[in-house]
TORPA-4810 file (N, C-alpha, C, O; in nm, 3 decimals):
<nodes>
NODE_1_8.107_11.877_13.829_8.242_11.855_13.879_8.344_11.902_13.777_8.435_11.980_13.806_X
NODE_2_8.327_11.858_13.670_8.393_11.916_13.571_8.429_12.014_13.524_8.531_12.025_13.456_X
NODE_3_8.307_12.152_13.565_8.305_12.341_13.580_8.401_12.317_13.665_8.513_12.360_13.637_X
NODE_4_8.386_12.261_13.762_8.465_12.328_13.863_8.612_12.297_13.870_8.686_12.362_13.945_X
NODE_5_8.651_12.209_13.801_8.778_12.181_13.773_8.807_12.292_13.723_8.872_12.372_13.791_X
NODE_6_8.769_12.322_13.606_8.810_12.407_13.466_8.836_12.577_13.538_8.912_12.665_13.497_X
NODE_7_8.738_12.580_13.661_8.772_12.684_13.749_8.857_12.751_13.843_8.890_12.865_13.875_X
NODE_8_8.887_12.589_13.883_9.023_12.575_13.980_9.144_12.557_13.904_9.255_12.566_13.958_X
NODE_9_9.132_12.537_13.797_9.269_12.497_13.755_9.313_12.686_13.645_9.423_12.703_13.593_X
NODE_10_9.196_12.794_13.638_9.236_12.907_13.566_9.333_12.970_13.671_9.314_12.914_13.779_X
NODE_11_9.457_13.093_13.682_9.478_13.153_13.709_9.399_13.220_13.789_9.294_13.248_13.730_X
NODE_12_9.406_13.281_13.961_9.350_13.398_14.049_9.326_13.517_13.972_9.233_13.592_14.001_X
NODE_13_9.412_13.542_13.864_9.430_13.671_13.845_9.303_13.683_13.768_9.221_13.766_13.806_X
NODE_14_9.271_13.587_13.631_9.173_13.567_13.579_9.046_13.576_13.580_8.965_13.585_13.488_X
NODE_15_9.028_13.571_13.744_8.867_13.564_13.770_8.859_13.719_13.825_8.946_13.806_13.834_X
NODE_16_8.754_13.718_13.850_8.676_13.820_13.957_8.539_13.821_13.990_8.456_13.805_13.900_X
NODE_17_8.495_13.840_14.131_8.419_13.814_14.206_8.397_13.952_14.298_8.497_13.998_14.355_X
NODE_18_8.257_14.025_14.314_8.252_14.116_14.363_8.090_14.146_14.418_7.980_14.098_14.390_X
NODE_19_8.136_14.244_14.504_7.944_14.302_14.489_7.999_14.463_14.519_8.094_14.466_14.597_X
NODE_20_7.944_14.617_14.460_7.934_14.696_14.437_7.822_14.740_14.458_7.723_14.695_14.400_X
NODE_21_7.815_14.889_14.595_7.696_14.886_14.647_7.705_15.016_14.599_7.827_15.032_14.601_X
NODE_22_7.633_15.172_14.535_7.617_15.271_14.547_7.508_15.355_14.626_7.397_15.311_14.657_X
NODE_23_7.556_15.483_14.656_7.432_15.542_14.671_7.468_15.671_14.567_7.569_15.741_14.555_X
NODE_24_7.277_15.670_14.468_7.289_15.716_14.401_7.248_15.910_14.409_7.219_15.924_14.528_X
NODE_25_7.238_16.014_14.358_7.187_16.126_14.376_7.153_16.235_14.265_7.210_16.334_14.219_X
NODE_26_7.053_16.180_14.248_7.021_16.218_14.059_6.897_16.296_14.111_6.850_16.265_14.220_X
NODE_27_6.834_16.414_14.026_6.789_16.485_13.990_6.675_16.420_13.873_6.702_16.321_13.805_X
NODE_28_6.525_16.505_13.862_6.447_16.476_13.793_6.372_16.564_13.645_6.319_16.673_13.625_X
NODE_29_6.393_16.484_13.592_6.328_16.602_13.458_6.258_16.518_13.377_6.295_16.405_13.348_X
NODE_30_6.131_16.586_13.330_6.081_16.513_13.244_5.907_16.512_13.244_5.862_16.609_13.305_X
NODE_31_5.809_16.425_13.188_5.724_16.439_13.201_5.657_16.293_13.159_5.729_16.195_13.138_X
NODE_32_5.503_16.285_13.147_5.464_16.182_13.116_5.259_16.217_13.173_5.213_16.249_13.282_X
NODE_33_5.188_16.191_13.037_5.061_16.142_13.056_5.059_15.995_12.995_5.135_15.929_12.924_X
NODE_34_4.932_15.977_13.056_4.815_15.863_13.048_4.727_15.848_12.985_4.622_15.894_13.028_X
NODE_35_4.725_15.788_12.872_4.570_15.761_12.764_4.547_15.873_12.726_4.444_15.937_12.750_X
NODE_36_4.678_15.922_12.638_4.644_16.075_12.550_4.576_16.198_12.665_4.522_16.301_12.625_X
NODE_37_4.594_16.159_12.829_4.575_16.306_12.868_4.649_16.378_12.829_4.705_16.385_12.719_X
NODE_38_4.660_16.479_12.979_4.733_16.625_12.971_4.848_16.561_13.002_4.850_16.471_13.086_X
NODE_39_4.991_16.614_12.913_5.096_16.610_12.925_5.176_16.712_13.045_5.200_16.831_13.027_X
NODE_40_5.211_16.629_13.172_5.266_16.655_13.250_5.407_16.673_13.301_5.489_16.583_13.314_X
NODE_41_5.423_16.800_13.328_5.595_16.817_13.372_5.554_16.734_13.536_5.456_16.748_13.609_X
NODE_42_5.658_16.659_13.547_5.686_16.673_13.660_5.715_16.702_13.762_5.664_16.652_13.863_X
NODE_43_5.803_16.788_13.763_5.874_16.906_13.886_5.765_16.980_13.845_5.669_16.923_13.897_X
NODE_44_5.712_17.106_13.758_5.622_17.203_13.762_5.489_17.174_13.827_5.445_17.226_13.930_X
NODE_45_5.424_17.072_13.741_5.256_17.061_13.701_5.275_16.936_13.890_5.177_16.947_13.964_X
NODE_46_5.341_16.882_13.918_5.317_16.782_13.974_5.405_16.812_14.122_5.365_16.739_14.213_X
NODE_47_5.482_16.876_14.149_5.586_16.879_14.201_5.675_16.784_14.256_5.718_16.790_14.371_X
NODE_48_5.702_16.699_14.177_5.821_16.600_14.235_5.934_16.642_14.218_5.976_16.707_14.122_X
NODE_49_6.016_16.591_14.352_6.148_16.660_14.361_6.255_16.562_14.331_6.208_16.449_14.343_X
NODE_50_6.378_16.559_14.297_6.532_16.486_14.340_6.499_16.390_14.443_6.425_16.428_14.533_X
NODE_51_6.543_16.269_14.444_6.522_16.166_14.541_6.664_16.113_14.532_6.736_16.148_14.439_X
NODE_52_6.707_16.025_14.633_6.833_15.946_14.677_6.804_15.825_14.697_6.701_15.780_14.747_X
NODE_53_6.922_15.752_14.645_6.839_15.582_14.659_6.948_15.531_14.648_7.032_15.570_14.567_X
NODE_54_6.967_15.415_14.742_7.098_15.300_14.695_7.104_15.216_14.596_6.985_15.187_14.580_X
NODE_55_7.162_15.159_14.520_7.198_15.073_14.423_7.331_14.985_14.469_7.430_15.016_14.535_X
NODE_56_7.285_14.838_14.395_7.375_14.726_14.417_7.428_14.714_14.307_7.371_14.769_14.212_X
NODE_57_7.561_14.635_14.281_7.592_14.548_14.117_7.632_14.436_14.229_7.682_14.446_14.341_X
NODE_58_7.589_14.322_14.148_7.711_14.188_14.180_7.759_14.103_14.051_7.697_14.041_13.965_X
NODE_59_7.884_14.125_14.073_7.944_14.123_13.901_8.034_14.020_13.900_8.108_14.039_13.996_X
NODE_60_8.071_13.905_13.831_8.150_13.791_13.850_8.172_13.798_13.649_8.098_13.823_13.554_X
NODE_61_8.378_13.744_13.678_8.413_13.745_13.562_8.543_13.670_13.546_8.640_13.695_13.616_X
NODE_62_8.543_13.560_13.434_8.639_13.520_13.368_8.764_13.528_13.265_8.767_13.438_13.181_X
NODE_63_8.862_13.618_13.261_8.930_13.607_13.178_8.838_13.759_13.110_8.809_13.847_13.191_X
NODE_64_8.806_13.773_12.988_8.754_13.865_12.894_8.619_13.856_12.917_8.576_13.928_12.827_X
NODE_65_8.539_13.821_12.967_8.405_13.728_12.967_8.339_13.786_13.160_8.393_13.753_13.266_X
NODE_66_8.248_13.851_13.148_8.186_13.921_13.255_8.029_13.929_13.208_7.970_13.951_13.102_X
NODE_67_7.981_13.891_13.383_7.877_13.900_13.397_7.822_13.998_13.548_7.863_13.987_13.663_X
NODE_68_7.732_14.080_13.498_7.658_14.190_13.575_7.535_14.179_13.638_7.440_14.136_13.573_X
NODE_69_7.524_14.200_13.718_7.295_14.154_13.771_7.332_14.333_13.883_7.413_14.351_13.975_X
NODE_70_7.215_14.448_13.809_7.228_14.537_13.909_7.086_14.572_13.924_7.001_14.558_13.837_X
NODE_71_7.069_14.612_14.026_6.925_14.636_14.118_6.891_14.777_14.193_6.912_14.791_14.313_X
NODE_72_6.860_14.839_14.145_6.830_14.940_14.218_6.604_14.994_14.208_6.512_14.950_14.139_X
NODE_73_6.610_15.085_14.300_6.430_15.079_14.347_6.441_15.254_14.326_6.526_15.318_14.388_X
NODE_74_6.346_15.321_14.232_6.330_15.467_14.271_6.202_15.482_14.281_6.110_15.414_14.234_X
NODE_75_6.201_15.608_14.368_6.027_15.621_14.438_5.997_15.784_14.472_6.003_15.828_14.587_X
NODE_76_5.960_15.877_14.335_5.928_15.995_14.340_5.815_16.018_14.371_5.727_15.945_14.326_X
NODE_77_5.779_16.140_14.466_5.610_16.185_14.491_5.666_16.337_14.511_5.778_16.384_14.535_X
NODE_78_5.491_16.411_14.484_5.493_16.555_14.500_5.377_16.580_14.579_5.297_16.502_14.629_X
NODE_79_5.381_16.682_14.579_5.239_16.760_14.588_5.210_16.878_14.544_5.294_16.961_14.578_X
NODE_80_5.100_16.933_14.462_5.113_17.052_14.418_4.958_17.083_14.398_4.869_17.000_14.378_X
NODE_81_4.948_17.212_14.408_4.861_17.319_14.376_4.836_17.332_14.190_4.918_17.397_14.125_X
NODE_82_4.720_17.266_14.122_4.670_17.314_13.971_4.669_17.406_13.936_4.602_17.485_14.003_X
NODE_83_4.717_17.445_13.850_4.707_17.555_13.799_4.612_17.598_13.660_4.593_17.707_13.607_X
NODE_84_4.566_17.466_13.631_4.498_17.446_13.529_4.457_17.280_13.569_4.502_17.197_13.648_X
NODE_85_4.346_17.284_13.468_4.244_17.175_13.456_4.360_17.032_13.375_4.415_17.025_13.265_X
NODE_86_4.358_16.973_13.453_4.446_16.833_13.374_4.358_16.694_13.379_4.260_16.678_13.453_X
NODE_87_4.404_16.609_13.300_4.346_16.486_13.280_4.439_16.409_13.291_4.557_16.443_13.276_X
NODE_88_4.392_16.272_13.324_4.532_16.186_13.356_4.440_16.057_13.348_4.370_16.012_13.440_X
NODE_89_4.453_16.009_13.228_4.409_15.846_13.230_4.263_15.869_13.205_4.194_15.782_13.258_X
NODE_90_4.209_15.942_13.153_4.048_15.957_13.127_4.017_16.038_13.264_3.898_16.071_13.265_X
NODE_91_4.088_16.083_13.383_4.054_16.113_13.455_4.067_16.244_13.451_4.159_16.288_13.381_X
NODE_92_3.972_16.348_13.529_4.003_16.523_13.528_4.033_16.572_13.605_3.934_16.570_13.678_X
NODE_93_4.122_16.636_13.664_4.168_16.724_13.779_4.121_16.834_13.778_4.156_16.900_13.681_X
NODE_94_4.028_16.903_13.876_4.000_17.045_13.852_4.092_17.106_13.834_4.198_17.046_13.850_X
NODE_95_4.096_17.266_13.790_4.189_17.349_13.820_4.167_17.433_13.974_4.062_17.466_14.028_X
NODE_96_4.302_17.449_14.015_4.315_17.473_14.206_4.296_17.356_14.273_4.264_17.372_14.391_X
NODE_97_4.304_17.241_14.235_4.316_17.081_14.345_4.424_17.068_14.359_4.508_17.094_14.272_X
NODE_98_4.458_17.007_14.516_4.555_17.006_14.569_4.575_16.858_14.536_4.515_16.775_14.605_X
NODE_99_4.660_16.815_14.426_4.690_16.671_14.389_4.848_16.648_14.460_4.945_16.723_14.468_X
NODE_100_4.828_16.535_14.497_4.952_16.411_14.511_4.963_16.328_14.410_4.865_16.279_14.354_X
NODE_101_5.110_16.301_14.369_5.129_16.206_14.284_5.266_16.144_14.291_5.354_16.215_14.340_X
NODE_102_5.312_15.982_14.237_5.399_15.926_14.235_5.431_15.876_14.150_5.350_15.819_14.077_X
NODE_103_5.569_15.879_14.124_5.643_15.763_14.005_5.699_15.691_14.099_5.778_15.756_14.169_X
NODE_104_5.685_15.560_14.131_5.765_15.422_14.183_5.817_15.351_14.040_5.736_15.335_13.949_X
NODE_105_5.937_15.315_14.027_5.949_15.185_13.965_6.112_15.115_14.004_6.203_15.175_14.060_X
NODE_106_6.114_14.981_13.958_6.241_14.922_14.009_6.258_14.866_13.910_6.172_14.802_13.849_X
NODE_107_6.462_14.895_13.851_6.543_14.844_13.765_6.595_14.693_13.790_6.604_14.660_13.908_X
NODE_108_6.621_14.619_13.716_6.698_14.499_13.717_6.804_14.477_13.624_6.767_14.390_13.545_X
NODE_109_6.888_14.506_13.604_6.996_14.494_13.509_7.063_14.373_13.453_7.162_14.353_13.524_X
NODE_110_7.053_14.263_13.339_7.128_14.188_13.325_7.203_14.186_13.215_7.157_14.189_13.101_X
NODE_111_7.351_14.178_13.253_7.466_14.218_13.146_7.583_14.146_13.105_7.669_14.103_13.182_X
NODE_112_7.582_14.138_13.017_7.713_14.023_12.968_7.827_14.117_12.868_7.783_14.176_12.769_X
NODE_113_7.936_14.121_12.895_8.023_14.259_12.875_8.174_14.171_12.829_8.241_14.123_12.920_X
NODE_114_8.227_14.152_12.659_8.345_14.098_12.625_8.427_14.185_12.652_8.382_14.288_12.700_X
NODE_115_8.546_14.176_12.634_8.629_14.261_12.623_8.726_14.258_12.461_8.823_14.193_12.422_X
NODE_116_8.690_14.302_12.436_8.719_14.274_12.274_8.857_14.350_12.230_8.897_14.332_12.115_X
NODE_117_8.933_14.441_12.323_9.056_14.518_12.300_9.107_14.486_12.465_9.021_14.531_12.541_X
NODE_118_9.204_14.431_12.530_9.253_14.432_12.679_9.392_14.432_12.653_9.469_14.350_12.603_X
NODE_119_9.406_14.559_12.705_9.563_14.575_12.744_9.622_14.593_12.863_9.728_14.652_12.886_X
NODE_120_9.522_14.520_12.963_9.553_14.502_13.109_9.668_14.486_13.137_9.711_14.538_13.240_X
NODE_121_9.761_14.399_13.043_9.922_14.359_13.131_9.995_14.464_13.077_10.113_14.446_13.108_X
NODE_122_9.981_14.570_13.007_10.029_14.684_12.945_10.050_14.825_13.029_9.949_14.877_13.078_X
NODE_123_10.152_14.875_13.043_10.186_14.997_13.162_10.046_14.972_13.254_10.012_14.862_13.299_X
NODE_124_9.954_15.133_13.278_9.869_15.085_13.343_9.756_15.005_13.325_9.688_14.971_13.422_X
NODE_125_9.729_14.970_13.213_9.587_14.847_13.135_9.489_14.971_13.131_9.467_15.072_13.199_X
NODE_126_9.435_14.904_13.001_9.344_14.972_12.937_9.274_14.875_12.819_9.331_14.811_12.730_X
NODE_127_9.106_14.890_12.853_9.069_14.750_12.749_8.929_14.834_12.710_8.902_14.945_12.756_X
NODE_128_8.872_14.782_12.645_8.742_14.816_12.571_8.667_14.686_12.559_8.697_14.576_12.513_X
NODE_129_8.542_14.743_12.623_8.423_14.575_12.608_8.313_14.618_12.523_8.286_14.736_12.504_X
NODE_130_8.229_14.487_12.453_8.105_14.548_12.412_7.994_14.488_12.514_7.985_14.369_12.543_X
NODE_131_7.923_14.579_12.557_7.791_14.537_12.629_7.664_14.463_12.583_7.588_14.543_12.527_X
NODE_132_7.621_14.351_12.587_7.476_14.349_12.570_7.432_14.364_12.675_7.515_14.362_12.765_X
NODE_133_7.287_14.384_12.713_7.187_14.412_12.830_7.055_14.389_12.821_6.991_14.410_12.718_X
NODE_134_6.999_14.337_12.946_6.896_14.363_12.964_6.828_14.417_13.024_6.764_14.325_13.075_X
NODE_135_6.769_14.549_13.081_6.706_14.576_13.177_6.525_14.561_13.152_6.429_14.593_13.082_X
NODE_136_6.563_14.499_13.250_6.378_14.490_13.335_6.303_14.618_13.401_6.305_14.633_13.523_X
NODE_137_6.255_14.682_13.341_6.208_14.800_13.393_6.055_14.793_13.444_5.970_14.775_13.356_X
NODE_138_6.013_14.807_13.576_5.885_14.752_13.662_5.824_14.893_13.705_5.860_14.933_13.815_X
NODE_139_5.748_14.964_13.641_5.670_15.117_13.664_5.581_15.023_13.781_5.546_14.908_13.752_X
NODE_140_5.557_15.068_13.878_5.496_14.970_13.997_5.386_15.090_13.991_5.264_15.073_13.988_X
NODE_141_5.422_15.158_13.992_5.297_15.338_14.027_5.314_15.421_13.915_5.426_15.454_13.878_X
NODE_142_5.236_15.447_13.871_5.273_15.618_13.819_5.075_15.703_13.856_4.967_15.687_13.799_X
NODE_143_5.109_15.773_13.953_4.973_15.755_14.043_4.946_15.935_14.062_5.041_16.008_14.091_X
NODE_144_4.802_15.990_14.042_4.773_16.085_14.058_4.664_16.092_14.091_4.581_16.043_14.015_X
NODE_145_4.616_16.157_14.226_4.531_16.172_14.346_4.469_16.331_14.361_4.549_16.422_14.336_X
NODE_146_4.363_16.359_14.391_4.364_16.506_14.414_4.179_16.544_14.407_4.100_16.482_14.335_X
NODE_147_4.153_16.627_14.472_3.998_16.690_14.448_3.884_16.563_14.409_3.778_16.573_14.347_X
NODE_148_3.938_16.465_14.458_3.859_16.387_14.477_3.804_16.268_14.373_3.696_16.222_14.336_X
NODE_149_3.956_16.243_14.348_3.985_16.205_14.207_4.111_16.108_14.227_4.206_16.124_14.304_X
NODE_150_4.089_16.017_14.151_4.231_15.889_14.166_4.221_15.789_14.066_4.127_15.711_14.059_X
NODE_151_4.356_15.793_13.956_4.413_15.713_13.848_4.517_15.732_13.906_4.563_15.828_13.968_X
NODE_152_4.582_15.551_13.863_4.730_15.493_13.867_4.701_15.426_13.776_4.593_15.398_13.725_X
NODE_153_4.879_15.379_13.741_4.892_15.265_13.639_5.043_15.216_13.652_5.145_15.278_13.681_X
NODE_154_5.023_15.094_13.624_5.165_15.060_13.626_5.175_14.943_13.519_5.084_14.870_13.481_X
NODE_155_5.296_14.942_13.481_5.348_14.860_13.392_5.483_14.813_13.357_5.580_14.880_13.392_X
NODE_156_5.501_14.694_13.287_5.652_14.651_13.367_5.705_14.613_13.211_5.612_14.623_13.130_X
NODE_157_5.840_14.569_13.147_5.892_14.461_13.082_6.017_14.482_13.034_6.068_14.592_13.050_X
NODE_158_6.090_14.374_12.964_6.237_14.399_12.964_6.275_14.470_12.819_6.240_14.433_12.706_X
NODE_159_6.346_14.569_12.852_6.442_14.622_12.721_6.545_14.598_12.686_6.626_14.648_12.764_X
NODE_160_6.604_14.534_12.586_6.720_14.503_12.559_6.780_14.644_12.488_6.730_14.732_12.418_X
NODE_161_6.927_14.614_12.551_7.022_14.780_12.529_7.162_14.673_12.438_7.183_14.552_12.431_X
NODE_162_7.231_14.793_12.384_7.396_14.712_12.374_7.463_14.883_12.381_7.401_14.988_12.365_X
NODE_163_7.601_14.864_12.408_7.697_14.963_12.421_7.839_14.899_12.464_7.851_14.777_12.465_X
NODE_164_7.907_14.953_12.486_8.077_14.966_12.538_8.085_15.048_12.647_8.018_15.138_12.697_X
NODE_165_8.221_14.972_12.678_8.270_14.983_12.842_8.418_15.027_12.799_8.493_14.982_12.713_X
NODE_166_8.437_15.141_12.897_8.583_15.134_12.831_8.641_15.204_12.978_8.589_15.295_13.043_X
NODE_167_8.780_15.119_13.009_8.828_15.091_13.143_8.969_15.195_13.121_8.991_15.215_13.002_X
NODE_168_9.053_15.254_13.201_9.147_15.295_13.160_9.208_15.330_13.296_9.167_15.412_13.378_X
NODE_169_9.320_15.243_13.302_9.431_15.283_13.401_9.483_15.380_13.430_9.489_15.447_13.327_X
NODE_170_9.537_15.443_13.528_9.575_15.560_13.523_9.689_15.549_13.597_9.800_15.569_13.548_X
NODE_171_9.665_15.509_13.746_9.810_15.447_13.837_9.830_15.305_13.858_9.792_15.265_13.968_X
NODE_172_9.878_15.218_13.780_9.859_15.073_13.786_9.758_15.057_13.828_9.673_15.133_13.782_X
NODE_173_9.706_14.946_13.943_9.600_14.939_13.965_9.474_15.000_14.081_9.362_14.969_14.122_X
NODE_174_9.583_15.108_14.099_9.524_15.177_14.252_9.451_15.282_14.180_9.338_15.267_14.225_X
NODE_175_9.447_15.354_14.119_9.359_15.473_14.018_9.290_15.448_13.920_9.369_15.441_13.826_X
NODE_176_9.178_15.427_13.882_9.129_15.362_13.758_9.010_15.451_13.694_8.969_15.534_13.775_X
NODE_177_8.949_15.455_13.579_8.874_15.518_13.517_8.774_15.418_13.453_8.804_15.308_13.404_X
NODE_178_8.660_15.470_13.460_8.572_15.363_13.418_8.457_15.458_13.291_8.423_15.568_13.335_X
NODE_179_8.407_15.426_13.164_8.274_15.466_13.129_8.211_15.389_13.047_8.263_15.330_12.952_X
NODE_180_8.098_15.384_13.080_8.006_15.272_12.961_7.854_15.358_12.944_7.793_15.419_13.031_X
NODE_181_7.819_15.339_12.808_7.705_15.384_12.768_7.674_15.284_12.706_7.747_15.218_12.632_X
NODE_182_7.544_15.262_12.735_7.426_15.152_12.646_7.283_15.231_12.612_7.224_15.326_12.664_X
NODE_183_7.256_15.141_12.495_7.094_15.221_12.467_7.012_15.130_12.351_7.037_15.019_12.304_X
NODE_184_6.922_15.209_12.329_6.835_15.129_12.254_6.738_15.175_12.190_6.638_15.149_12.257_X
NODE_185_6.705_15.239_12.078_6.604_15.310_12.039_6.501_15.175_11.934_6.555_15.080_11.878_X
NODE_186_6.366_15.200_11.932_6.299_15.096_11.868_6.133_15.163_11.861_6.066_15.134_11.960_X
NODE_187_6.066_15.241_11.764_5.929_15.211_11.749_5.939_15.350_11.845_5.886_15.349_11.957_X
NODE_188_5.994_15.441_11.806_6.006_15.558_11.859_6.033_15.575_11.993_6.046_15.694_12.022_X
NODE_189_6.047_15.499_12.087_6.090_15.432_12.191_6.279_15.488_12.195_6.361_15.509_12.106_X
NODE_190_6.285_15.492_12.307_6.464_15.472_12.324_6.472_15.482_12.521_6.411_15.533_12.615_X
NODE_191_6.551_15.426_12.503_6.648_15.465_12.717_6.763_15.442_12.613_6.774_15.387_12.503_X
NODE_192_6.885_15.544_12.745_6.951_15.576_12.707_7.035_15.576_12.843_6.988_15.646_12.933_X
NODE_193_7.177_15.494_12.875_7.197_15.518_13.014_7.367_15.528_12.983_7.426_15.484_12.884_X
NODE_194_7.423_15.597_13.096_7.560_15.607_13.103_7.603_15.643_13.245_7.530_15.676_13.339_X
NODE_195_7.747_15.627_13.242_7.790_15.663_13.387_7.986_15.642_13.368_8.053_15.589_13.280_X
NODE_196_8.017_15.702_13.476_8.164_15.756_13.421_8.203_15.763_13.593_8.147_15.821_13.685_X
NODE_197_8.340_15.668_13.587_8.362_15.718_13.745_8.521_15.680_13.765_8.575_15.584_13.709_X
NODE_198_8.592_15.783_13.863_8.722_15.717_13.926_8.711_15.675_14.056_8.642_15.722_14.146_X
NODE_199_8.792_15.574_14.058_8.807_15.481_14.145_8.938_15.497_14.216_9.036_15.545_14.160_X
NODE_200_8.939_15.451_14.355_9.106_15.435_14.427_9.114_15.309_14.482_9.010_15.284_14.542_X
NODE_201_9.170_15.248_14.486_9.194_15.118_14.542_9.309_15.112_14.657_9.428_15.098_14.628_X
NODE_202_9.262_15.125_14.787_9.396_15.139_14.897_9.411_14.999_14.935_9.518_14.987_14.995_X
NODE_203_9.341_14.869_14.924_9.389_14.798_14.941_9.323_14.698_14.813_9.218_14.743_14.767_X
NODE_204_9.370_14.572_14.753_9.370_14.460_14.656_9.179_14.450_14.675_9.099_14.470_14.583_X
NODE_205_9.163_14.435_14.738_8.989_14.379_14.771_8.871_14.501_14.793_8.749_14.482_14.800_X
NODE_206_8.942_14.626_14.802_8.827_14.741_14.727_8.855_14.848_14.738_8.947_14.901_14.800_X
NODE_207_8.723_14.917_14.635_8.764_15.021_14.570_8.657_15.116_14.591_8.542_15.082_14.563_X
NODE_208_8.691_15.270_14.654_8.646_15.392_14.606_8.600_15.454_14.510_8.684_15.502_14.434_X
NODE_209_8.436_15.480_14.472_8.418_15.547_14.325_8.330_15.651_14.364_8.235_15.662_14.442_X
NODE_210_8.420_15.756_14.248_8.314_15.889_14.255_8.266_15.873_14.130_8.318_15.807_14.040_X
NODE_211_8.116_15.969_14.124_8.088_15.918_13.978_7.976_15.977_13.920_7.889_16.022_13.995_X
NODE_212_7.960_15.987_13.765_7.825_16.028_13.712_7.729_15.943_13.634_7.758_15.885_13.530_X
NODE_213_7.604_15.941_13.698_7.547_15.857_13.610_7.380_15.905_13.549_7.279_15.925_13.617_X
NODE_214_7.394_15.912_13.417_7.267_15.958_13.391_7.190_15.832_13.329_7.255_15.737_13.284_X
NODE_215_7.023_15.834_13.328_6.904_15.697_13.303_6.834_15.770_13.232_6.776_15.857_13.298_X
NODE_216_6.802_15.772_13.058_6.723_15.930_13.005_6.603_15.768_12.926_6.642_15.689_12.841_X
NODE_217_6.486_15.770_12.984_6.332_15.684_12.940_6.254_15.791_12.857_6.230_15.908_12.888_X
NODE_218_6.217_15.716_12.737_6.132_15.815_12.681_6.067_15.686_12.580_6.106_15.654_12.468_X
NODE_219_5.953_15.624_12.663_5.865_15.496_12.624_5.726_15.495_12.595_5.679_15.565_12.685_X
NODE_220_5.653_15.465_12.539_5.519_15.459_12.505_5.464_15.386_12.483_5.432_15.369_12.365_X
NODE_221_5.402_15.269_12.619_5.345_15.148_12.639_5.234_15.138_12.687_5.233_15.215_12.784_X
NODE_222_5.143_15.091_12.678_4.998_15.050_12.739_4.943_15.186_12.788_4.900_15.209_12.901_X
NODE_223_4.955_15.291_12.662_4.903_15.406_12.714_4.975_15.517_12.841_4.946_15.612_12.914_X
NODE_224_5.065_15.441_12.810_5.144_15.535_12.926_5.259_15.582_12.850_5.312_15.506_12.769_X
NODE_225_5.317_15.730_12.876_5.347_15.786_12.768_5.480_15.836_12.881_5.440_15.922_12.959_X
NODE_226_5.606_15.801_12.897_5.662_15.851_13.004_5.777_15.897_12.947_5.836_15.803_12.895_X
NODE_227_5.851_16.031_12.930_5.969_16.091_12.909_6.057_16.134_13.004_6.025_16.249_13.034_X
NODE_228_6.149_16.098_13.065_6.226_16.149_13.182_6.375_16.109_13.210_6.429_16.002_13.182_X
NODE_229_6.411_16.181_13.250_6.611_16.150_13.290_6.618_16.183_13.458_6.590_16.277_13.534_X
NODE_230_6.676_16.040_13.467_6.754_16.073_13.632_6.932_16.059_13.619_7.003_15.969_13.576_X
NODE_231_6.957_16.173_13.670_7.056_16.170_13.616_7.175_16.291_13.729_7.155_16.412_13.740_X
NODE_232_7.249_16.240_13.774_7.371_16.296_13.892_7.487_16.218_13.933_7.558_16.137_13.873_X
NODE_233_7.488_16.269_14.061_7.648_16.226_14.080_7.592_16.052_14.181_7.484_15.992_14.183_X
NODE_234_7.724_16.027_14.250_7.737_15.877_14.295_7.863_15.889_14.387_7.962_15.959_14.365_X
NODE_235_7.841_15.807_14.495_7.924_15.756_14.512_7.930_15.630_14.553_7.841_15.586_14.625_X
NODE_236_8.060_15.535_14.507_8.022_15.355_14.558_8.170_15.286_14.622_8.287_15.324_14.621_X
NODE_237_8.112_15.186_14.668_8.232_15.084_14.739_8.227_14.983_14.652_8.128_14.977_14.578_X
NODE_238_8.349_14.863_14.639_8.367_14.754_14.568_8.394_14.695_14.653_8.442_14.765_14.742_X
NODE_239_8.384_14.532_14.688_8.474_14.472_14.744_8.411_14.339_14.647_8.307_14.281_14.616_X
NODE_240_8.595_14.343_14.622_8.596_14.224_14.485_8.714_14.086_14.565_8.792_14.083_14.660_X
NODE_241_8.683_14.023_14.496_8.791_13.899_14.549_8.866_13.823_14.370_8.948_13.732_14.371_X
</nodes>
């Protein structure tokens, strides 16, 4: 009872309350073997292509003090013609097998974001936050099929990132600019994520974003050796209260 006083009694202006849905359109590069196999391009050796996928945020915030939970699911497959003899997980692919293969995995984002410079009540506002993060990263598949032959593997756990957010007004509050980069390098290990977008706001309760966002993984866990960037354009809706 007492939160909720302390809630009702802050300023409207103070809070914010939202959910932010995108759809995303990123492009694939990169590669990744299994238990010291053959090191695989993806688009070449495997043929996986560009995939499209929606993404959520639902973001609630007090005063300088914000909290983030974002969710999004990606799910690449190919098919391709060998061109050479590969291994994948102790396993051998002839050369000339017609293999299928997939990367599935799903993000979870959890973020707590100060604002440590806000010059919101200032011409158009302009503030700077620092990010901590967590993302939960869940490899559900990373799966290769072919000539009569089949290894998968999957593997999941959370990485902690930190970075800055930096917001910048442009037309009071109807035009806005947004970019934040976070990352994390550790044990030769690093992700590396960013994204940059303008926004229009035609009415108080939401907002228009165009946008870029690149996700660059380059991890080496339980034998799974995965290097890759998804990384393109966006576009999203807000509706905040």
């Amino acid at each position: 009872m007492t939160i909720f006083l302390v809630i009702a009694a802050l300023p409207a202006a103070a809070m914010d309350l939202g959910v932010r849905a995108y759809y995303w359109m990123p492009g694939l590069d990169g590669d990744m073997n299994y238990d010291s196999g053959s090191n695989l391009d993806l688009e070449d050796d495997l043929g996986m292509d560009k995939e499209s996928y929606p993404m959520v945020d639902i973001f609630a915030g007090v005063g300088n003090h914000h909290l983030l939970f974002t969710y999004y699911k990606a799910d690449y497959s190919g098919s391709e013609k060998l061109k050479q003899e590969i291994e994948f997980g102790g396993t051998t692919f002839p050369d000339g097998a017609n293999v299928d293969s997939n990367l599935e995995y799903k993000v979870m984002d959890f973020a707590y974001q100060w604002d440590a410079i806000d010059l919101e009540n200032v011409l158009a506002g302009t503030s700077l936050g620092l990010v901590g993060k967590v993302k939960y990263m869940d490899i559900t598949s990373a799966k290769v099929e072919g000539g009569g032959e089949s290894e998968e593997v999957d593997i999941s756990g959370p990485i902690p990132m930190l970075g800055a957010n930096l917001h910048v007004g442009i037309l009071a509050d109807i035009i806005e600019a947004r970019f934040q980069v976070t990352g994390m390098g550790y044990s030769g290990n690093s992700v590396v994520e960013f994204f940059g977008d303008i926004s229009y706001t035609p009415f108080p309760f939401m907002g228009i974003h165009a946008g870029y966002r690149s996700f660059a993984v380059n991890v080496d866990v339980d034998d799974l050796d995965a290097n890759f960037t998804t990384a393109g354009p966006y576009g999203a809706i807000t509706i905040g209260f």
